[in-house]
Phi, psi and omega in degrees: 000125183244084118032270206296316177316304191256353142286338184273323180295345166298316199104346192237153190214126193251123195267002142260129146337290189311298153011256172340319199270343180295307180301339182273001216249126178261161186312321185291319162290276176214203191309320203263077201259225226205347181300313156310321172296324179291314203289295224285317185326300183303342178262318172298316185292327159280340155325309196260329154310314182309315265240302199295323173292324166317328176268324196246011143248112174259001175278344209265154185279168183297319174282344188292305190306329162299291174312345206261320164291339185271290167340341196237343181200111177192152176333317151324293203283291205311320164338283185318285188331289168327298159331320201283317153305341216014098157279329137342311203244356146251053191219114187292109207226157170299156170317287207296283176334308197290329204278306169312346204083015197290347191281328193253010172280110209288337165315328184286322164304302190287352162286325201285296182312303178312288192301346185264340207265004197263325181276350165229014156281348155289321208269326194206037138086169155331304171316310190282326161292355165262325162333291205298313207295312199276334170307307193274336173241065153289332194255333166318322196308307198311293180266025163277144181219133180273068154251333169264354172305143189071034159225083184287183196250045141259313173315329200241349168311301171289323171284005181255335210268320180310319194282003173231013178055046147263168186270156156339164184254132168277118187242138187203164248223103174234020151182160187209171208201143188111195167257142186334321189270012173191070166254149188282145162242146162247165196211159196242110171287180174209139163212043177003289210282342158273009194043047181242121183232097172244192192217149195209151164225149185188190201275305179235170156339278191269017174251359167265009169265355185269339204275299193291335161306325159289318168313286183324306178316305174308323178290310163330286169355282181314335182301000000 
């Protein structure tokens, strides 16, 4: 774990370590692991996302707001964020964990993340945990939009596609990775005619076709 790596892709300088090595730390290396920092995490985070959606919809009803936040902090979104960082490649795991895969597993991931935003709302108070949170889920912030809620993104992939008489998008599974009961996949979109070829990974089959259908939108989109 290099310490300097992973506050500078974060953004943050953590004035305890210990803090930093606890949370990087899984239950399988030793005593001083990182599951209390994930519970706490995990409350700030959905905290200060509520807080930034409260603000930036004043329009939306309490359930839409819900919902819109459930979109924004679920296993998936934290996966990605985690990836984007690699956190993973800091993260001090047991013999058995390292052999298995545990470093690319997105629960783990997405806990290790909850244990980092949790270690640093201890290290530097609500300002600074919220600081870190609109950094790393900046580009979610960005493009959530409640006009889409109950819509994921094959489904609105497939209606953008539609309105333009292109055929479906082709998906197929061209690597996995893990132990059979907790594996990662990656999956491949196709869009020939837009020349779009993108990739996603996640926990099953179809939350990693949602990550490349959303890519694939966003380039369309753009197009």
């Amino acid at each position: 774990m290099d310490p300097a790596t992973i506050t500078g892709r974060i953004g943050y300088q953590f004035s305890n370590p210990d803090l930093l090595r606890q949370a990087l730390t899984h239950r399988s290396y030793g005593a001083s692991h990182n599951e209390r920092l994930e519970f706490l995490g995990d409350g700030v985070l959905n905290c200060i996302i509520a807080v930034e959606l409260f603000c930036r919809f004043p329009q939306l009803a309490e359930g839409e707001l819900s919902r819109l936040r459930a979109s924004l902090v679920n296993q998936q979104s934290l996966f990605e964020v985690a990836q984007r960082i690699d956190l993973g490649g800091h993260l001090r795991l047991g013999e058995g964990e390292l052999k298995s895969g545990g470093a690319r597993r997105p629960s783990m991931l997405a806990d290790a993340l909850e244990a980092l935003i949790g270690a640093a709302f201890l290290d530097g108070g609500f300002a600074a945990a919220r600081e870190l949170i609109l950094r790393l889920f900046a580009q979610p912030l960005a493009t959530a939009d409640p006009d889409t809620l109950g819509k994921d993104a094959k489904t609105r992939l497939q209606e953008f596609l539609q309105a333009r008489r292109i055929p479906l998008p082709q998906y197929s599974v061209i690597a996995t990775a893990g132990e059979a009961h907790e594996q990662t996949f990656r999956v491949e979109c196709v869009i020939p005619e837009l020349n779009i070829r993108t990739h996603g990974e996640g926990s099953s089959r179809r939350s990693a076709e949602q990550v490349a259908a959303r890519h694939a939108y966003e380039l369309g989109s753009q197009a």
